[in-house]
Residue, then its C-alpha position, 0 to 999 in steps of 0.5 A: x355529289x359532294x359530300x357537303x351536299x349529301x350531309x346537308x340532304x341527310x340532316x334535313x332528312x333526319x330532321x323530319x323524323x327525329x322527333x317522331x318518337x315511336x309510342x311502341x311498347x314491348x309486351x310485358x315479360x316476367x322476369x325473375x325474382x333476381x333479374x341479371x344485371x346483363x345477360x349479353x357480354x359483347x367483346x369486340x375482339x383482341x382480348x390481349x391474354x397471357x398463355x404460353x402461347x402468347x407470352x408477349x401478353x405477360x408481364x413476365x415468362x419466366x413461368x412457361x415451361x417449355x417441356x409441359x407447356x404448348x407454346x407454339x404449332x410446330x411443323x415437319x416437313x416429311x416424304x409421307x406428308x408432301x405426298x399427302x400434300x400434295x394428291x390429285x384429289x385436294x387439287x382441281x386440275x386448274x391449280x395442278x400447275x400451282x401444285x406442282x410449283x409447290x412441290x418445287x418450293x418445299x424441296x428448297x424451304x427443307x433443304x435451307x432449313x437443313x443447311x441454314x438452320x440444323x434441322x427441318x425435321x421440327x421447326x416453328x410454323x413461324x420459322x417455316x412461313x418466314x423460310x418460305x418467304x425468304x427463299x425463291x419460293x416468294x412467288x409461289x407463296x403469293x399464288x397460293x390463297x389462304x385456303x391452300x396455304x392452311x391445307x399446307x401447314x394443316x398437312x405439315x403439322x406435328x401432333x401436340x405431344x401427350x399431356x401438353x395444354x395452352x396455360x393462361x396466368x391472368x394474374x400475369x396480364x398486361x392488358x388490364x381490360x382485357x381481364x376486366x372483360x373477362x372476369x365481368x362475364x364471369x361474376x354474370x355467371x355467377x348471378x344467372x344462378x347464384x353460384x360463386x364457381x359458375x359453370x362455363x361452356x365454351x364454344x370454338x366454333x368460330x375457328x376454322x380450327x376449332x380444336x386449336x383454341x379450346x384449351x386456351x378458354x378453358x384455362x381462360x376461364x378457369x382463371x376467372x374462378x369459373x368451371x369450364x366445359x367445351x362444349x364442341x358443336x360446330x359446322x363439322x359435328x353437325x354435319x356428321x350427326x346429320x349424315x349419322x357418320x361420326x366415324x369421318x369427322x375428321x372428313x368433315x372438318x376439311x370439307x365444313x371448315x377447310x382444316x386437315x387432319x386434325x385428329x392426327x394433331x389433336x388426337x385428344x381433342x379430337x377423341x372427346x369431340x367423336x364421343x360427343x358426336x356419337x351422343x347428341x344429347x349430351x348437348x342439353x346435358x351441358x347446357x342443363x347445367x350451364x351459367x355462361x357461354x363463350x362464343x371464340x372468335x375467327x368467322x361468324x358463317x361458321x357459327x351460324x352453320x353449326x346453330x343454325x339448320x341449312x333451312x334456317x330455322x334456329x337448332x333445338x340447342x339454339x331455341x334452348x340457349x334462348x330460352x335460358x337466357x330470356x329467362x335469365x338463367x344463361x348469360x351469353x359472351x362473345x368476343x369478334x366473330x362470336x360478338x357478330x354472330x349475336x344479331x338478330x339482324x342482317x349478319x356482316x361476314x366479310x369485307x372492307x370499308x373501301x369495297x363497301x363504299x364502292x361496290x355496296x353489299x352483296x348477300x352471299x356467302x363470305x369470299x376467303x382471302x386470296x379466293x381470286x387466286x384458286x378460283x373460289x370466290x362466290x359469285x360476283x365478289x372478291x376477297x374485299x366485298x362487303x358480303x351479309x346474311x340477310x337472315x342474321x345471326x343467332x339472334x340474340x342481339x335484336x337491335x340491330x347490326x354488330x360489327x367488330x374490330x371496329x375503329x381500329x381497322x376504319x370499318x365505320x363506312x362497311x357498316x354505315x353501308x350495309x345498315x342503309x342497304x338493309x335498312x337495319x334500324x341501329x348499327x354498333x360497332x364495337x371496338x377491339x378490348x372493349x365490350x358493350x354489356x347488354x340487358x335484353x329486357x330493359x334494353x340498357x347497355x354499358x360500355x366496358x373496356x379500352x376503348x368505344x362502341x360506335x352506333x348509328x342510327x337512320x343510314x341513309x345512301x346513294x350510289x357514293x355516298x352514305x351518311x347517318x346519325x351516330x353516337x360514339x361512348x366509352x367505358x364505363x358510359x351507359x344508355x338504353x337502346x331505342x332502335x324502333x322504327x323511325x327512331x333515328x336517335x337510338x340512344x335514350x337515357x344516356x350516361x356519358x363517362x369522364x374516367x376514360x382512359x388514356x389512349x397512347x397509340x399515335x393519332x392517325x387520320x387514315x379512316x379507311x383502315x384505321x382509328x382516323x374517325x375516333x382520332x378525328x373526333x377529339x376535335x370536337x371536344x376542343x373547338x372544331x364543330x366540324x371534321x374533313x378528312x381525306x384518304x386518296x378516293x375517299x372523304x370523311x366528313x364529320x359535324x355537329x348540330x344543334x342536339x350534339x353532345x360531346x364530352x371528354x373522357x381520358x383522351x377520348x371525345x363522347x358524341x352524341x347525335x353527330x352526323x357522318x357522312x363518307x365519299x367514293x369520287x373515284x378520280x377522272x381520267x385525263 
């Protein structure tokens, strides 16, 4: 079928029930004196911050002080250690033979690391990963899944000395919007209840090691003028709680989220969470008490399992985070996985645009990378596939699907494909230092940051092909949502933008990996009112109609009910 064909199908398709609008209202809800402007704050991931730990994001570091500041993980590759490493019972027997070969391989990284480098008694977990590559022990280090090499690095960590933190200067930032981000959150906080230092809690629950990242939002928020609290619920703490046995939350950690001896690295942290563990109510206590909440970003399965019980029924803490926010007394933000952790719909978890047009989308439990190596991979998927839970996410976006990263890793086909197959009235895909703001009582959203927010609307599939209305606004770009059934426009009341920014990264056409749709777009703005592109087995079409709207904002092109359509033809065999 050619994808010519398919888009023609779908157009006619779409035709017949665009102008079906659904005469539904939504019951009438009273709201406060003062209702937030947006109470959803929903980050698309890489928010550029400057920390100790990320100097790279700093105008300058001449600030960071090497002795009291965190600024790295450090490794230390001991006998004690490698013996832990290394014990039959993190090994099953199939990957003895890998386990083994890794013994081999950690003689000959210490041994360079002495010879080479002086020292292997401390050195940075970058040094080691690159010893690792660079000596014979290349192979090994590709035989190893993600899952086992975190187990190596988790094992072989120092502790975080006494008294030394992750220290943020936003004032030193020099990605603009990823500050602006981050201070709009906050000023919503202030307006959930009127307070100038609104109180933040911060969830890391994201994380496989949620412990690594608390200390960075804290100051994060902190910066922003907020006070900030973790609030340290995640798969492990619950699983604890459920079996009344805190005193082996460290046990928990590596069995819910696949990280080692945390309380030994993180002795402090570790301390403040077992405390929490043994006195559940202090939970509502935080929340109590609480203007905003962050969401961290790393794999939205995990999330979910800490708000959501194995029955999947919403936790008593989630129903009280609903509460608070429809009564708009809580604002909610999120950034990647704890952007897509949102949706009230079916929850994208893993996946790659290629694997999605190819193979479709499997509801199961999200594959690790290199599970194909160790064997772990759930049933009848691979690393790549497009994996869902079919009973969404937290629930708080109830519009539609959230993907993340969105056009800079090319995944416009991963969620054109799961909101066909799910039949999922809107998909949003949310760019990276970018956020869609949005007021779940009026349904109005605005477009926040670098760069765009991607929504689709009537997804339509085959066995090779998917195709759907979409609308792509940037920032400072606003609309309401419509995302009813047979309402296949989605987008009501809109505001294009025509202060963009500008966008210096190189155009490419790869739309498979990369920007090459929103790249492609800016034809549209020109004189093109149609797009091919082609990467290998897989083709892209883009085109106009007559209710398409296009506007020029920065460097970037605004559309409005376009149609897109993408391809799999693998190629025959002679």
């Amino acid at each position: 079928m050619s994808i010519r064909y398919y888009l023609l199908a779908f157009t006619i398709t779409w035709s017949c029930f665009s102008h079906a609008e659904s005469t539904a209202e939504k019951p009438a809800e009273a709201l406060p004196e003062k209702p937030l402007d947006y109470q959803l704050v929903l980050a698309g991931g890489a928010l550029k911050t400057c920390s100790s730990m990320a100097p790279n994001n700093c105008k300058n570091s001449d600030w960071i002080d090497l002795e009291k500041f965190r600024t790295t993980r450090y490794i230390g590759i001991s006998d004690t250690a490698i013996v832990q490493l290394l014990d039959n019972s993190l090994w099953p027997k199939s990957r003895h033979k890998t386990r083994d070969e890794l013994a081999e391989a950690l003689k000959t990284v210490a041994d360079y690391l002495h010879n080479e480098l002086g020292q292997n008694e401390r050195v940075t977990a970058a040094q080691f990963s690159d010893a690792f590559k660079r000596q014979s022990t290349e192979e090994i280090y590709y035989e190893l899944s993600d899952a086992e090499w975190n187990r190596v690095v988790d094992h072989l960590e120092l502790p975080v000395p006494r008294g030394q933190r992750e220290h943020v200067r936003l004032e030193l930032n020099k990605n603009k919007a990823s500050v602006a981000i981050v201070e709009r959150f906050v000023e919503l906080a202030e307006q959930a209840n009127n307070n100038p230092q609104p109180n933040i809690l911060v969830v890391t629950a994201s994380s496989r090691d949620p412990l690594d990242a608390v200390d960075f939002y804290l100051d994060l928020f902190a910066q922003a003028g907020a006070k900030t609290t973790w609030l340290p619920v995640d798969a492990a703490l619950v699983a604890a709680q459920q079996n009344n046995d805190c005193a082996n939350l460290d046990a928990y950690r590596a069995a819910e989220l696949g990280s080692w001896q945390r309380a030994r690295v993180q002795p402090r942290l570790h301390q403040r969470q077992l405390e929490f563990c043994k006195n559940p109510e202090q939970a509502k206590q935080l929340l109590a008490k609480a203007n905003g909440i962050f969401f961290n970003g790393g794999d939205q399965s995990l999330t979910r399992k800490a708000f959501i019980n194995a029955d999947n029924q919403a936790t008593e803490l989630l129903q009280m985070i609903h509460t608070k926010v429809l009564a708009d007394q809580l604002v909610l933000g999120g950034t990647s996985a704890g952007t897509a952790v949102m949706t009230g719909k079916p929850m994208i978890s893993n996946g790659s645009s290629r694997s999605a047009l190819i193979d479709g989308a499997i509801a199961s439990e999200p594959p690790s990378f290199g599970c194909n190596r160790d064997g772990s991979c759930p049933r009848n998927t691979h690393q790549d596939s497009l994996t869902y839970h079919p009973l969404g996410g937290l629930g708080l976006f109830e519009y539609g699907i959230i993907d993340t990263h969105f056009s800079e890793r090319g995944r416009q086909a991963r969620l054109l494909e799961l909101v066909a197959e799910t039949g999922a009235p809107l998909g949003v895909g949310i760019d990276e230092t970018t956020a869609l703001l949005v007021n779940v009582h009026s349904d109005q959203v605005e477009v926040l940051g670098e760069r765009g927010v991607f929504f689709i609307t009537g997804a339509k599939q085959s066995d090779s092909a998917v195709a759907a209305n979409f609308h792509y606004l940037v920032n400072g770009s606003s609309a309401t949502l419509r995302a009813e059934e047979f309402n296949s426009r989605g987008l009501t009341d809109v505001t294009l933008s025509t202060t963009g920014s500008v966008v210096d990264d190189k155009p490419t056409t790869d739309f498979m990996n990369a920007r090459g749709i929103i790249d492609s777009l800016r034809g549209l703005c020109q004189t093109q009112d149609q797009i091919s592109l082609v990467n290998d087995e897989f083709s892209a079409q883009i085109q106009m109609q007559t209710a398409t709207q296009v506007q020029l904002s920065g460097t970037e092109c605004q559309v409005l009910n376009g149609i897109i359509g993408l391809v799999y033809q693998p190629a025959k065999l002679e």
